[in-house]
N, C-alpha and C positions, 0 to 999 in steps of 0.2 A: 512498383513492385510487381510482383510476378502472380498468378493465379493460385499457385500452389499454399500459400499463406505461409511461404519459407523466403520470404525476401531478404533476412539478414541471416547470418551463420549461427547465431544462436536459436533464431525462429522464433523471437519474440516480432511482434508485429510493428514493423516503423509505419506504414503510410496506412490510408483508408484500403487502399488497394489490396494490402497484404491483407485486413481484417474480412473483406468484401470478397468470401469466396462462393464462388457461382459451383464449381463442381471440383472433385477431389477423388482420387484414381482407387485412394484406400476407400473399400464402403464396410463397415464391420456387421457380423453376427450378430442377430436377439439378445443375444450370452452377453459377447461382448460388448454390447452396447449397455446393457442390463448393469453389466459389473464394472464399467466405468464413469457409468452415472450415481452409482450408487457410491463407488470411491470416491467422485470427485465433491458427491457432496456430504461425506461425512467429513472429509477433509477443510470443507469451507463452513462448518456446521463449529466442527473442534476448535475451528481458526476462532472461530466470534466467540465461543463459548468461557477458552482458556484466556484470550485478553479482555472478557468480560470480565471474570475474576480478577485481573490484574486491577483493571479498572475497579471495580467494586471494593478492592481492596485497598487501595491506595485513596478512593475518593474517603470511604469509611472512617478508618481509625488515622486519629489525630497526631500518631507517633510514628505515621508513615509519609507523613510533610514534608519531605526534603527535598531541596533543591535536586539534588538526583533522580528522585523517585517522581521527580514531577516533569522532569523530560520524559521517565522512563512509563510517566500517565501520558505524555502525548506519540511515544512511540505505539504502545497498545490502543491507541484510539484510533490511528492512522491503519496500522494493522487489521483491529476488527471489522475498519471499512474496507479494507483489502478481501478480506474473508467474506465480509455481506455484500462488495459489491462486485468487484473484480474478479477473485474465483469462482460464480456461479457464470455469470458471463463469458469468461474465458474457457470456463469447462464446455458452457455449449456452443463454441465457437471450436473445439477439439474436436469433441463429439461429432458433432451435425456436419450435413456434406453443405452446407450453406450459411452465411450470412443470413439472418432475419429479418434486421431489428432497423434497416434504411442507413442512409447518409448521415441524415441530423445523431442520430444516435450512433452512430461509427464516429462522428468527430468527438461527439460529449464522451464517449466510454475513453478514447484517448486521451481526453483532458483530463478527465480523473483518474485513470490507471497512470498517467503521467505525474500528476501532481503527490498522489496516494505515494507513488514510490518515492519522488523527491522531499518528502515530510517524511518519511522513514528514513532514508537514508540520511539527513539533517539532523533527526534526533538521534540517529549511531555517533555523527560526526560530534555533535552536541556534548552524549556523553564520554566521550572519547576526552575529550578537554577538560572535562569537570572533573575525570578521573585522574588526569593529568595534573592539573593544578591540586588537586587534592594532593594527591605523591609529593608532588614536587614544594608544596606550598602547606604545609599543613598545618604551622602554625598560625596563619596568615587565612587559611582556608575559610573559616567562617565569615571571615569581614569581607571578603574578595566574592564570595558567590553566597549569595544569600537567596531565599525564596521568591520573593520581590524582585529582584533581578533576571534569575531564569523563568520567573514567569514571562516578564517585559522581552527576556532573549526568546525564548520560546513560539512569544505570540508576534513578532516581529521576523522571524523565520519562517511561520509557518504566512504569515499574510506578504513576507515578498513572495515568496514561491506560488501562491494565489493569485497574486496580479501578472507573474511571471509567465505563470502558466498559459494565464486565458488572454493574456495578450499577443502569447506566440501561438495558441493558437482558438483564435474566435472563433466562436459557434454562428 
């Protein structure tokens, strides 16, 4: 990767390299710095706050048990750690004209921004299917996915992608 922390075309960060910035050509305004710290963490403040309710909601009352709703409890879970851990992180990796935080923590923050995204993105794909088979199978729906099952699919998607992770990439 290159210095600039724009290594790929979208400027999300692929290596240590891209996260590990020594200097950065933009340096912002008191103002500006002021008002983008304070955006980025009411933003990551909202993130935890709104899938805490989700969660709360869904853990709560006993008529919100469904197989759906309980991918849609591991999507908000994966989510609120996006918001408590990944977007303050990544805000002061915006922010700041440098890297802080070392190597060991540049590898761990990609292992978990890496895995955080592929457990979200698993529980879209997740419910993508259920909603599918629901359509398509509706009389059959109940017997075919039941709560016990997407928990088992669930907890067995979210722990490949755990072993997946930290094995491609060791701390």
């Amino acid at each position: 990767g290159n210095s600039t922390g724009h290594g790929n075309p979208a400027g999300i960060p692929g290596t240590r390299e891209d996260l590990k910035i020594h200097s950065r050509v933009t340096f912002y305004s008191r103002y500006e710095y002021k008002i983008m710290f304070v955006f980025f963490s009411l933003l990551s403040v909202w993130t935890v706050f709104l899938n805490l309710l989700v969660i709360i909601s869904i853990s709560h009352f006993k008529k919100l048990h469904t197989s759906t709703n309980l991918i849609i409890l591991s999507l908000a879970v994966a989510d609120m750690l996006v918001g408590l851990i990944v977007m303050p992180i990544e805000a002061t990796r915006l922010i700041e004209t440098c890297w802080y935080f070392g190597d060991t923590f540049c590898r761990l923050f990609l292992t978990i921004m890496g895995l955080l995204f592929s457990v979200s993105l698993s529980n879209l794909v997740l419910i993508a299917v259920d909603r599918f088979v629901a359509m398509c199978h509706r009389l059959l729906y109940p017997q075919k996915i039941t709560t016990t099952k997407t928990l088992i699919i669930v907890s067995l998607c979210c722990t490949f992608l755990l072993l997946e992770c930290f094995c491609q990439h060791p701390l």
